[in-house]
C-alpha positions in Angstrom: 81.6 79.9 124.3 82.9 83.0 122.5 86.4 82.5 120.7 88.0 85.7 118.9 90.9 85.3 116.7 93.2 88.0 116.6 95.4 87.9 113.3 98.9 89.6 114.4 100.0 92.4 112.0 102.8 91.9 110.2 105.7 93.4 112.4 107.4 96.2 110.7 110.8 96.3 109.5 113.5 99.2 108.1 115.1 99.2 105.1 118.0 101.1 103.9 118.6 102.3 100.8 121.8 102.8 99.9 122.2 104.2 96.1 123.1 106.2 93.0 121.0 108.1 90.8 119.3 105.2 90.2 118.3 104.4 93.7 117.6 108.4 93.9 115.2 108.4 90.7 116.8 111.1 88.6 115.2 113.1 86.8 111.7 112.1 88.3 109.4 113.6 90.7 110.1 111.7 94.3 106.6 110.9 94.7 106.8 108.8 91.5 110.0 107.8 92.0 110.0 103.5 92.5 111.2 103.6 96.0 107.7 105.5 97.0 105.8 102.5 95.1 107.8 100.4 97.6 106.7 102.6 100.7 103.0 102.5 99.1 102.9 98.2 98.8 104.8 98.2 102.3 103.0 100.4 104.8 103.8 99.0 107.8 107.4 98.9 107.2 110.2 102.0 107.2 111.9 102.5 104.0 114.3 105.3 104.1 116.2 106.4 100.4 119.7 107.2 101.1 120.4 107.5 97.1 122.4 110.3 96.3 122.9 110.5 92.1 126.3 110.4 91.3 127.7 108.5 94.2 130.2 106.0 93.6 130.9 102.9 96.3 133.9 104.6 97.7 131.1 107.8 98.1 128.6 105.0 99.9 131.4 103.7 101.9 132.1 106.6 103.5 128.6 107.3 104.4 127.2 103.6 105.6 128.5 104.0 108.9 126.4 107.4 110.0 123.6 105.7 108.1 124.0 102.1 109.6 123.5 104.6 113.1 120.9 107.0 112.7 118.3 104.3 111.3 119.4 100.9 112.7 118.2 98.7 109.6 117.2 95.6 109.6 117.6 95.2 106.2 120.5 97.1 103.6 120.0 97.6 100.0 123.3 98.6 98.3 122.5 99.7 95.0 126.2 100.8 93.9 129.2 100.6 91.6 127.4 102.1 88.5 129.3 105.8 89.2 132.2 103.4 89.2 132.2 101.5 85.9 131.3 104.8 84.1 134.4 106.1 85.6 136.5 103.2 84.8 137.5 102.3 88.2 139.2 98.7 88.7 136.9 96.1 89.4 139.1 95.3 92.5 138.3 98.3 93.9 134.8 98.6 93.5 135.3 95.1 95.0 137.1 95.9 98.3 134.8 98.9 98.6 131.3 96.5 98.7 133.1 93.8 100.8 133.7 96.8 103.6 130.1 97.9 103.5 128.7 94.5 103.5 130.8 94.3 106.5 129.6 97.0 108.0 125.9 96.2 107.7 126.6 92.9 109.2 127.9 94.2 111.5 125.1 96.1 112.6 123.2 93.3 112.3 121.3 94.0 109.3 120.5 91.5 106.5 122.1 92.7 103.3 120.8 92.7 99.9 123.3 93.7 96.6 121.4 94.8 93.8 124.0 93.8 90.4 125.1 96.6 88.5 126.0 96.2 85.0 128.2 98.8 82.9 127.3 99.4 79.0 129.0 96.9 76.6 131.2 99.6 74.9 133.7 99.0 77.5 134.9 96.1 76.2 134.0 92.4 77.1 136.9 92.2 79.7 136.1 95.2 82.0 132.0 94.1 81.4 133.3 90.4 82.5 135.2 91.9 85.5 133.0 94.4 86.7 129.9 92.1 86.4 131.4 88.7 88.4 132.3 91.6 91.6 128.6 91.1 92.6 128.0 87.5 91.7 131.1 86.3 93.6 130.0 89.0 96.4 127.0 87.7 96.8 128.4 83.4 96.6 131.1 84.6 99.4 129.2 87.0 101.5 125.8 84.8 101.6 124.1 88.1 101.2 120.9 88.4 98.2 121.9 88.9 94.8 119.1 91.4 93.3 119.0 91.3 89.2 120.1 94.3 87.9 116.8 96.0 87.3 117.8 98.0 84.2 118.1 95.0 81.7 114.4 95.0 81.8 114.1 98.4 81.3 116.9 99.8 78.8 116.1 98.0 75.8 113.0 99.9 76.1 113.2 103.6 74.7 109.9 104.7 75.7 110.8 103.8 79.2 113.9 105.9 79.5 114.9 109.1 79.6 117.0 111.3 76.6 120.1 110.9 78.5 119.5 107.3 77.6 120.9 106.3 81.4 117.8 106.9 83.1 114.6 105.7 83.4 111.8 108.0 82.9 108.3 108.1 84.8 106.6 105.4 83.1 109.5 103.0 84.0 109.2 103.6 88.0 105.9 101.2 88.5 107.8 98.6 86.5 111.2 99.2 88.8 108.7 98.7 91.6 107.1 95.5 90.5 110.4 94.4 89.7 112.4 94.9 93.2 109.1 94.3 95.5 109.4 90.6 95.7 113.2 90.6 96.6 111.9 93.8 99.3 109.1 91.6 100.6 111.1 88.7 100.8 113.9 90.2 102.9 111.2 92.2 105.3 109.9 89.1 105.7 113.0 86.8 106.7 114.1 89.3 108.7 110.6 89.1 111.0 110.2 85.6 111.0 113.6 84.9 112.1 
């Protein structure tokens, strides 16, 4: 008797991006860029880069609807609020602005995943305090995935930044990769076996 085993293939999954110039890779060439070492660990799956540099969470807010529609995620990546802090914006109101796009994704029945964002110390411990404990309370109240801010394993590391000393550079984008794949495969992979 002849038995064949058929392994299924992983089902694939989308993720949306949805970012500042982090998520967008300034300053580096787009096939170098981190989120193209995620579509190169992840074939099967769809991973589309709405980053735009510059774009604040008021800026994402705006846009998550049209997104949420043309490419039905299954799984959101907000990657915001750093446009904000360097603008000085209130906490609150980067605050109410994640809340509604969390919504929104949930909405659309996408599982959600909030990457921290940090602002640089010289804005005094309060506003650092404030702005920092929007995505950890975000993420306890909304049950979405709290992703580490990647930079604070990059920015202590001149070589791996650029001279604007806000960006990473080309050398840093496998290390961005290794870092945010697990939290990536993870969520693909919740979102197929549930």
């Amino acid at each position: 008797m002849l038995v064949i085993l058929l392994t299924a293939p992983a089902q694939a999954a989308t993720l949306l991006i949805v970012g500042d110039s982090l998520g967008a890779s300034y300053g580096v060439n787009e096939k170098d860029g981190w989120v193209e070492g995620l579509r190169n660990a992840l074939p099967q799956h769809t991973l589309i880069n709405a980053s735009v540099s510059g774009e604040t969470s008021g800026g994402g807010l705006r846009r998550l609807p049209s997104l949420l529609s043309s490419a039905s995620p299954d799984v959101v990546l907000i990657e915001l609020g750093g446009n904000d802090g360097l603008r000085g914006f209130p906490p609150q109101q980067l605050k109410n602005n994640l809340t509604k796009m969390i919504a929104l994704a949930k909405q659309a029945g996408a599982k959600v995943m909030l990457s921290e964002v940090m602002v640089p110390p010289n804005y005094g411990p309060r506003y650092e305090k404030a702005f920092t404990s929007v995505y950890q309370q975000l993420a306890e109240d909304k049950s979405v995935t709290l992703v580490p801010f990647f930079m604070t394993v990059i920015a202590p590391h001149p070589e791996l930044m650029q001279r604007d000393g806000i960006h990473p550079n080309t050398v840093a984008q496998p290390k961005i990769t290794a870092f945010m794949l697990p939290f990536i495969k993870h969520a693909l992979d919740e979102v197929n076996n549930s």
